[in-house]
TIRO-2110 file (N, C-alpha, C; in Angstrom, 1 decimal):
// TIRO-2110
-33.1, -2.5, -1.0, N, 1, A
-31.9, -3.0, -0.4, CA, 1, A
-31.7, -2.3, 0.9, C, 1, A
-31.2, -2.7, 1.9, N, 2, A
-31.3, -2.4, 3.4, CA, 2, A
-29.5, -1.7, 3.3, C, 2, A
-29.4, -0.9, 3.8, N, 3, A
-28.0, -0.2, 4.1, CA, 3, A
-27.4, -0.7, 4.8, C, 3, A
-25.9, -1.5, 4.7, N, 4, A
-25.3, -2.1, 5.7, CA, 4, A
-24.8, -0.8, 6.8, C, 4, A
-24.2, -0.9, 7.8, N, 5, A
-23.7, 0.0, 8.6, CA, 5, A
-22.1, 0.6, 8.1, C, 5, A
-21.9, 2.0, 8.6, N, 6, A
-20.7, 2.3, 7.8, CA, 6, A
-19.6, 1.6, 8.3, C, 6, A
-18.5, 1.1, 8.2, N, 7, A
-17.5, 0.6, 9.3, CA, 7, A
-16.2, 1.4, 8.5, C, 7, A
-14.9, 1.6, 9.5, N, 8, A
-13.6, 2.7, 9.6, CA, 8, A
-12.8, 1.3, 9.0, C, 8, A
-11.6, 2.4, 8.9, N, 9, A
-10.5, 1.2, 8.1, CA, 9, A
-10.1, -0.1, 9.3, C, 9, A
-10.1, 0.2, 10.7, N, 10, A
-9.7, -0.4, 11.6, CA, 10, A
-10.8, -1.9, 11.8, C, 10, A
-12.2, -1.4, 11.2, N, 11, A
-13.1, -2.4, 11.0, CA, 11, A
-12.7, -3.8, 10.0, C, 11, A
-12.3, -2.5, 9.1, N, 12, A
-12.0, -4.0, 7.8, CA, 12, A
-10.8, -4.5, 8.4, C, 12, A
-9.6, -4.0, 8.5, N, 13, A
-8.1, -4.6, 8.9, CA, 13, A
-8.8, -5.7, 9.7, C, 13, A
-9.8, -6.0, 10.6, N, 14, A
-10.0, -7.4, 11.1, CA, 14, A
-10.2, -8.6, 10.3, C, 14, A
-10.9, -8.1, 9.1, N, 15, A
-11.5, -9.5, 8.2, CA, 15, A
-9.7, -10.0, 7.0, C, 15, A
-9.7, -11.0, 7.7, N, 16, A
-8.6, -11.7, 7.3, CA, 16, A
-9.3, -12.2, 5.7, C, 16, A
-9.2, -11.9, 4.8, N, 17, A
-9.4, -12.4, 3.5, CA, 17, A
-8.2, -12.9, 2.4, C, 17, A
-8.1, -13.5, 2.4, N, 18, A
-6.7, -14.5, 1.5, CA, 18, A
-7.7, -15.4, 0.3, C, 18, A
-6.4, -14.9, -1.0, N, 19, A
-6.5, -16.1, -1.6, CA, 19, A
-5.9, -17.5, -2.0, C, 19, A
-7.1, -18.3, -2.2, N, 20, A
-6.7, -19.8, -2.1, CA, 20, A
-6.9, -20.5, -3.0, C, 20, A
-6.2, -22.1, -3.4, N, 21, A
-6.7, -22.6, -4.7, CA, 21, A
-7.4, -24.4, -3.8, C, 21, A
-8.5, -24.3, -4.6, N, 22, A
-9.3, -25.7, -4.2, CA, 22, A
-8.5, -26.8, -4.8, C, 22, A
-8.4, -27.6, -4.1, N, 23, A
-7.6, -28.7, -4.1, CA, 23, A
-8.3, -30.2, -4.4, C, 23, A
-9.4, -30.0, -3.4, N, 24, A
-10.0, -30.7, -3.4, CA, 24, A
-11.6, -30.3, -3.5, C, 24, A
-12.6, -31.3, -4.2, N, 25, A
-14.4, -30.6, -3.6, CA, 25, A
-14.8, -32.1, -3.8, C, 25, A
-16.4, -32.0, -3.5, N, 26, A
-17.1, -33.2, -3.3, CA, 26, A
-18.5, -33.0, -3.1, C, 26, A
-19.3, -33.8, -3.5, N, 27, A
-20.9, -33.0, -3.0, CA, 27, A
-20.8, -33.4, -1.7, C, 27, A
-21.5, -32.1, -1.1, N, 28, A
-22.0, -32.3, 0.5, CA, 28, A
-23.3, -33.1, 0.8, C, 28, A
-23.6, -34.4, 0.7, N, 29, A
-24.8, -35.0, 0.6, CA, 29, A
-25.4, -34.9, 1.8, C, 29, A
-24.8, -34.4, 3.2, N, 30, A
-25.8, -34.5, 3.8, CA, 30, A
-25.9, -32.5, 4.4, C, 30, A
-25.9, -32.0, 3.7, N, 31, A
-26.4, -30.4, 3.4, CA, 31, A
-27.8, -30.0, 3.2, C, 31, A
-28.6, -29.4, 4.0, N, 32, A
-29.9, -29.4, 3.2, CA, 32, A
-29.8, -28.6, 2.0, C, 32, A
-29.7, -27.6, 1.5, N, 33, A
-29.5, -27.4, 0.0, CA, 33, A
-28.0, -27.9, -0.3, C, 33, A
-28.4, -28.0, -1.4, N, 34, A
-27.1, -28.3, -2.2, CA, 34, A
-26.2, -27.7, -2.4, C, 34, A
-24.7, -28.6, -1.9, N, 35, A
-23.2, -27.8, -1.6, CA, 35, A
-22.2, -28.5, -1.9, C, 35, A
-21.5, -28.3, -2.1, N, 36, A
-20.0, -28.7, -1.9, CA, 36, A
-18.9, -28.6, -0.7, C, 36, A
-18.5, -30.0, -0.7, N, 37, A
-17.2, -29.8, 0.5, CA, 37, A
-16.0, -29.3, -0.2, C, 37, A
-15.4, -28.4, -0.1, N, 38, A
-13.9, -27.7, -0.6, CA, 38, A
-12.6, -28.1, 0.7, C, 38, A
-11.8, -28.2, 0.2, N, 39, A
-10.5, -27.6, 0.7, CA, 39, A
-9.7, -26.8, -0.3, C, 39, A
-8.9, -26.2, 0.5, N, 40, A
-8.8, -24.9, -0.2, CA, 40, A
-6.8, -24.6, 0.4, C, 40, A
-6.2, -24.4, -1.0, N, 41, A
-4.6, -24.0, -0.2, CA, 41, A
-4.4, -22.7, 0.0, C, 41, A
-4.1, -22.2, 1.5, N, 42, A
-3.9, -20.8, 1.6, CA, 42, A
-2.3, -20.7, 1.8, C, 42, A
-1.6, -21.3, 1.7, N, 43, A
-0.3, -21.0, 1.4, CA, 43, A
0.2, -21.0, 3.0, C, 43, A
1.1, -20.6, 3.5, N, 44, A
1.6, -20.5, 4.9, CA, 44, A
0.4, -20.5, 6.0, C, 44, A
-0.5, -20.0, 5.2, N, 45, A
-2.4, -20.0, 6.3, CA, 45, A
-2.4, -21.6, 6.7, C, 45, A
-1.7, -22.5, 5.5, N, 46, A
-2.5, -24.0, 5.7, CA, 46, A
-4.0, -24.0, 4.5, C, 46, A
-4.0, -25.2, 4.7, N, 47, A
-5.4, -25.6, 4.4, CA, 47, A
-6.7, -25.9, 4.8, C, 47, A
-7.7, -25.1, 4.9, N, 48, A
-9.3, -24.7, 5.5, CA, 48, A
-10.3, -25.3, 4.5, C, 48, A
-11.4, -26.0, 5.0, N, 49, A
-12.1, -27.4, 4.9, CA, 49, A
-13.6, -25.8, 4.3, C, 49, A
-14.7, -25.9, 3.5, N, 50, A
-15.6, -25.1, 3.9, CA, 50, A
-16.8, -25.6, 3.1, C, 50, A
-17.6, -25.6, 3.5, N, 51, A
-19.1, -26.0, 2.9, CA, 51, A
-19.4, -24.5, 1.8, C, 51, A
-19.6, -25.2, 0.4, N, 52, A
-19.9, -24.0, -0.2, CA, 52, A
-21.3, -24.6, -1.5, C, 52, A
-22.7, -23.6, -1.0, N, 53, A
-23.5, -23.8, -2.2, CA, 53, A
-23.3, -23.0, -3.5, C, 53, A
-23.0, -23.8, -4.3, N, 54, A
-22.1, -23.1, -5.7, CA, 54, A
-22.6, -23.8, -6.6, C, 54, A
-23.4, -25.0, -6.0, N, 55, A
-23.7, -25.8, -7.2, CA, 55, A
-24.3, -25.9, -8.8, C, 55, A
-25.2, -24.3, -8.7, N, 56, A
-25.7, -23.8, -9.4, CA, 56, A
-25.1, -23.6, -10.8, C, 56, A
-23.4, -22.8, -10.4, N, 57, A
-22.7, -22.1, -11.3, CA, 57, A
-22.1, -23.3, -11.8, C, 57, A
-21.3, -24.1, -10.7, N, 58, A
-19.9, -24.6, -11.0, CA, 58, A
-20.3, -26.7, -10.7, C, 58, A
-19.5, -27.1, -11.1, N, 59, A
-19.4, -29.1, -11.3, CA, 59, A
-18.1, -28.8, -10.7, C, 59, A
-18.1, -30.1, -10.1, N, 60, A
-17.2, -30.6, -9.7, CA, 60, A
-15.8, -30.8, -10.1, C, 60, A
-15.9, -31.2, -11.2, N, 61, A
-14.7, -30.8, -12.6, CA, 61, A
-14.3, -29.5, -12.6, C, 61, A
-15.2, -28.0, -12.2, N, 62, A
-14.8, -26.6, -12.4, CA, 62, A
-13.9, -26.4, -11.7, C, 62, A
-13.8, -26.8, -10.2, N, 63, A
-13.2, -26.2, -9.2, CA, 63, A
-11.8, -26.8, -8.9, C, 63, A
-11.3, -28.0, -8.6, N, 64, A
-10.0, -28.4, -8.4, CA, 64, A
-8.8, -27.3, -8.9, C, 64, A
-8.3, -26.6, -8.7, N, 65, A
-7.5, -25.5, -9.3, CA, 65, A
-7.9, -24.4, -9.2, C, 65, A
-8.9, -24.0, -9.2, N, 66, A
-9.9, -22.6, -9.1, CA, 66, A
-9.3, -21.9, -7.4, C, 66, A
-8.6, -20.4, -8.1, N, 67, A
-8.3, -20.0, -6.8, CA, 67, A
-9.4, -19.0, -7.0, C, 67, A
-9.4, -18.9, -5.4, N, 68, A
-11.0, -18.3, -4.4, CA, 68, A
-10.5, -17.0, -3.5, C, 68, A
-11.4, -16.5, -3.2, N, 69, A
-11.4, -15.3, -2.3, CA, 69, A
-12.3, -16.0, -1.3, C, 69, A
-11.3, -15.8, 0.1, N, 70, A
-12.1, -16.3, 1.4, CA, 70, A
-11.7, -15.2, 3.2, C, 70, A
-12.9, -15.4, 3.5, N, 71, A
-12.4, -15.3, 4.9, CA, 71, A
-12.3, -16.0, 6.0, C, 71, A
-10.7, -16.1, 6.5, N, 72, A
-10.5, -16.8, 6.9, CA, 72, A
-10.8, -17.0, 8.8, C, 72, A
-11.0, -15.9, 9.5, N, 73, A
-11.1, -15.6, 10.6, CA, 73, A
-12.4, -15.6, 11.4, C, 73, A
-13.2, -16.4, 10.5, N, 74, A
-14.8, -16.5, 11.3, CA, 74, A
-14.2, -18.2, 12.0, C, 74, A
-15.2, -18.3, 12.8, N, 75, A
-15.2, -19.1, 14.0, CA, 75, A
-15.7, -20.3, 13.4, C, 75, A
-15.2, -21.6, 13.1, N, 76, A
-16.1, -22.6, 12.5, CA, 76, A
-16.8, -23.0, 12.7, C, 76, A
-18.2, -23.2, 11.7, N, 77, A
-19.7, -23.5, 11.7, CA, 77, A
-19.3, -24.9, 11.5, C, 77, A
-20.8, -25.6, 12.1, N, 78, A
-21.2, -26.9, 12.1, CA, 78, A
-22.0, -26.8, 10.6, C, 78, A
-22.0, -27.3, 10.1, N, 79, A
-23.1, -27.5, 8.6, CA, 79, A
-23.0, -29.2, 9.0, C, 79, A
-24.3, -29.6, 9.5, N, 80, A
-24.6, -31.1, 9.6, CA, 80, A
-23.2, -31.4, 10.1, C, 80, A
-22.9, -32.8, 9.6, N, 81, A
-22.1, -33.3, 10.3, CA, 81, A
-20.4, -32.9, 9.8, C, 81, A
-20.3, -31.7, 9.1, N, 82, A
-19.1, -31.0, 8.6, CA, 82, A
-18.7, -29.4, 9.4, C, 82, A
-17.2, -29.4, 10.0, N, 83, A
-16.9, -28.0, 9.7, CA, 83, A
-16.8, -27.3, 8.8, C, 83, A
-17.4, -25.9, 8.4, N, 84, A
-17.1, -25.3, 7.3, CA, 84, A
-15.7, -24.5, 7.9, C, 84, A
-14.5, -24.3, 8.1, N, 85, A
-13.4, -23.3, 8.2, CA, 85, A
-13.4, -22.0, 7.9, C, 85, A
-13.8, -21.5, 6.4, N, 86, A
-13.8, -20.3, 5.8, CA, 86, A
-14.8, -19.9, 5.4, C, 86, A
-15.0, -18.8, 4.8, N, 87, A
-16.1, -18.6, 4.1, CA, 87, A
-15.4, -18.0, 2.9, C, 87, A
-16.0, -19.1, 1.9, N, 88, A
-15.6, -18.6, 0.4, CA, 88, A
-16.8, -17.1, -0.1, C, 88, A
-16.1, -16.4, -0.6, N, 89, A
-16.5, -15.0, -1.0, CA, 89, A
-17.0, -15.4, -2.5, C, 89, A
-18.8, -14.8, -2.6, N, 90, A
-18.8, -14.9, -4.0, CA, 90, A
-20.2, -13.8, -3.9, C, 90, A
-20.5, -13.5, -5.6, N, 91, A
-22.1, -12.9, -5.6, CA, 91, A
-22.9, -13.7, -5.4, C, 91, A
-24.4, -13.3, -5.2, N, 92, A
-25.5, -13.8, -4.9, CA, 92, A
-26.3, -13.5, -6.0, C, 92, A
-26.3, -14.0, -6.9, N, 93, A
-27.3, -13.2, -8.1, CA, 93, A
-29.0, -14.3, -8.5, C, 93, A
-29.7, -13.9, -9.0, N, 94, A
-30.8, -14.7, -9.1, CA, 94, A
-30.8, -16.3, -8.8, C, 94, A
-31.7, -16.0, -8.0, N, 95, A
-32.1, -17.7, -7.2, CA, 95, A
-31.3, -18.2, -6.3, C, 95, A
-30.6, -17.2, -5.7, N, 96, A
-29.4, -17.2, -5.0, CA, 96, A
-28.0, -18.1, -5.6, C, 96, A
-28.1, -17.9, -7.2, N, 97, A
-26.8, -18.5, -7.9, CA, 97, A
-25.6, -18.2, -7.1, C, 97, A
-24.7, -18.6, -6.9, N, 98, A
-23.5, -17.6, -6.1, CA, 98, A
-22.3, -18.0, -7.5, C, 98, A
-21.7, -16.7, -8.1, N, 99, A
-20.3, -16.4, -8.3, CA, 99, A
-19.3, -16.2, -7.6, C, 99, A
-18.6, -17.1, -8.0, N, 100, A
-17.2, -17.0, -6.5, CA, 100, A
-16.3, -15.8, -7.3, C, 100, A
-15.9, -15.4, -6.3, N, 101, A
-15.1, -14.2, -6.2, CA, 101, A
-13.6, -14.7, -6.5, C, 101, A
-12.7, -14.3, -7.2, N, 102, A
-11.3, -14.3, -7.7, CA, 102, A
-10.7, -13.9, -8.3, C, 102, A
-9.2, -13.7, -8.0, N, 103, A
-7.9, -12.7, -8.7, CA, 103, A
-8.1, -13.0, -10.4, C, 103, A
-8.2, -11.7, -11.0, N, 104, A
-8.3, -12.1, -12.6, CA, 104, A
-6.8, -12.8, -12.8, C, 104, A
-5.5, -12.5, -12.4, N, 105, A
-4.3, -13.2, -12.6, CA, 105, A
-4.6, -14.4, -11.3, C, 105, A
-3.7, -15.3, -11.9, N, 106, A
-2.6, -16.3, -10.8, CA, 106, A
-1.8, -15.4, -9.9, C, 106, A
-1.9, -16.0, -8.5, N, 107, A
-1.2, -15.3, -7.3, CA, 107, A
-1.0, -16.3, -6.9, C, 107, A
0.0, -16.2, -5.8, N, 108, A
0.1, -16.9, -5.2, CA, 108, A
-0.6, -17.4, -3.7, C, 108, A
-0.8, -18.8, -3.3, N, 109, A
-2.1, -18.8, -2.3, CA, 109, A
-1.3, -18.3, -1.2, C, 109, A
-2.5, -17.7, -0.3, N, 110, A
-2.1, -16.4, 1.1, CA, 110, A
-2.3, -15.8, 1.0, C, 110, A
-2.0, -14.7, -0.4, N, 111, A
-2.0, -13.1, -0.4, CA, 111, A
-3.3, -12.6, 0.2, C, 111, A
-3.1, -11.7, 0.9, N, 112, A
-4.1, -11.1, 1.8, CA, 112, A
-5.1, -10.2, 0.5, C, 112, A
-6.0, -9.9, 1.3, N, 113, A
-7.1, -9.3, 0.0, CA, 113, A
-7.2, -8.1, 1.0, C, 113, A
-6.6, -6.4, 0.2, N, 114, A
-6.7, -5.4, 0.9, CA, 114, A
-6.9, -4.3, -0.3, C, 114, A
END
């Protein structure tokens, strides 16, 4: 495993991380691997659109309600003919499965992740 670089508290204070509840998903059919379109409620943030390959873990039925860990402050990607907004936070585990990352309680959508 490659060493990320060290970064100061002033580094993280940048990455805007909130949590959100999916509202909505859908398969991303024109994605070359397989994804999902989300929207996601961040509370006073508004609502952020994001291409996510998850399909591994989660159906479509799993997620409508499912609050996420995301960040919200990257610049939006083109994925084909979709903006992704955020980037939902998850592990990467075998075969590049991804576990999405989330508050063991209910919170409310916004809370900042610090």
């Amino acid at each position: 495993m490659q060493e990320a670089p060290t970064i100061n508290w002033s580094d993280f204070t940048k990455i805007e991380m909130r949590v959100g509840t999916i509202t909505h998903a859908e398969v991303f059919r024109e994605a070359h691997k397989p994804a999902y379109k989300l929207t996601i409620d961040f509370g006073e943030c508004g609502f952020y659109k994001s291409s996510a390959q998850i399909t591994k873990q989660y159906s479509l039925e799993d997620l409508p309600g499912k609050q996420v860990i995301a960040v919200l402050n990257f610049p939006p990607k083109q994925i084909a003919n979709f903006f992704s907004e955020c980037l939902v936070l998850g592990t990467v585990g075998e075969e590049n499965a991804i576990t999405l990352l989330n508050p063991d309680k209910p919170v409310p959508n916004g809370l900042r992740v610090g």
